[in-house]
N, C-alpha and C positions, 0 to 999 in steps of 0.2 A: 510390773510385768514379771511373770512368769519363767526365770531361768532353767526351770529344769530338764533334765535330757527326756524327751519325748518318744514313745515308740514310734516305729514306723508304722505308715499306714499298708494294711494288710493288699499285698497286691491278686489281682483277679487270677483266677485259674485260669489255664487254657484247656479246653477241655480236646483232647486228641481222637479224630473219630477215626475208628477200624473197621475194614471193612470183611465181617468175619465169615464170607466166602472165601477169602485167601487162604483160612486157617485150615488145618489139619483137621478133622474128627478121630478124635482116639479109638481106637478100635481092641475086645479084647485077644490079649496073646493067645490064648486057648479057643475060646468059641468062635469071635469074630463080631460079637455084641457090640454095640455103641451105647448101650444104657446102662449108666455106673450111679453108685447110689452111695452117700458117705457111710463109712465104716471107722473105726476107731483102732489105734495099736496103744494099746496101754503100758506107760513106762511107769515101773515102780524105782523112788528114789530113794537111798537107805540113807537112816537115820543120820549118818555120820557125815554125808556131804548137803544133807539138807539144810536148806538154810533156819527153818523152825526150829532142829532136831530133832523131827519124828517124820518117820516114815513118809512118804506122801505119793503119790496114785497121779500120774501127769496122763491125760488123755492126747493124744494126736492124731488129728482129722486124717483118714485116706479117702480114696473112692477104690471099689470093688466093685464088679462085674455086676450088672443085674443079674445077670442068666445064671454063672456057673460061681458067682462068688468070689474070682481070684483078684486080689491086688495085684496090679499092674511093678512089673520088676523095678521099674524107673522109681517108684513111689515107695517101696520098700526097701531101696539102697538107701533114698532120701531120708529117710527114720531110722533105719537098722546102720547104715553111715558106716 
């Protein structure tokens, strides 16, 4: 017989359903657009805190405006921090 410690058996997800007419629709601050489309804020990390040692180029996902372009304030505290 087999004594060794065994994992556990992987238990089932519960899947939580939403019902996303409660939700918000984000609207933009400037135009009033609801169609946002991802855009990128590119953070350059210097060589000296990186953990490679060389320079490295970190992309981080926003959404911006379809119409006039702007990141959303909320979204650029969120990255600029």
């Amino acid at each position: 017989m087999n004594m060794k410690a065994q994992k556990p058996l992987p238990q089932a997800q519960t899947q939580v359903q939403v019902d996303l007419s409660d939700a918000d629709t984000m609207k933009c601050e400037d135009c009033g657009n609801s169609v946002f489309i991802p855009a990128y804020f590119i953070k350059r990390l210097s060589p000296i805190v990186s953990p490679t040692g060389k320079e490295a180029l970190i992309p981080i996902q926003v959404y911006s405006c379809g119409n006039c372009g702007k990141v959303p304030e909320k979204l650029k505290q969120d990255v600029e921090g």
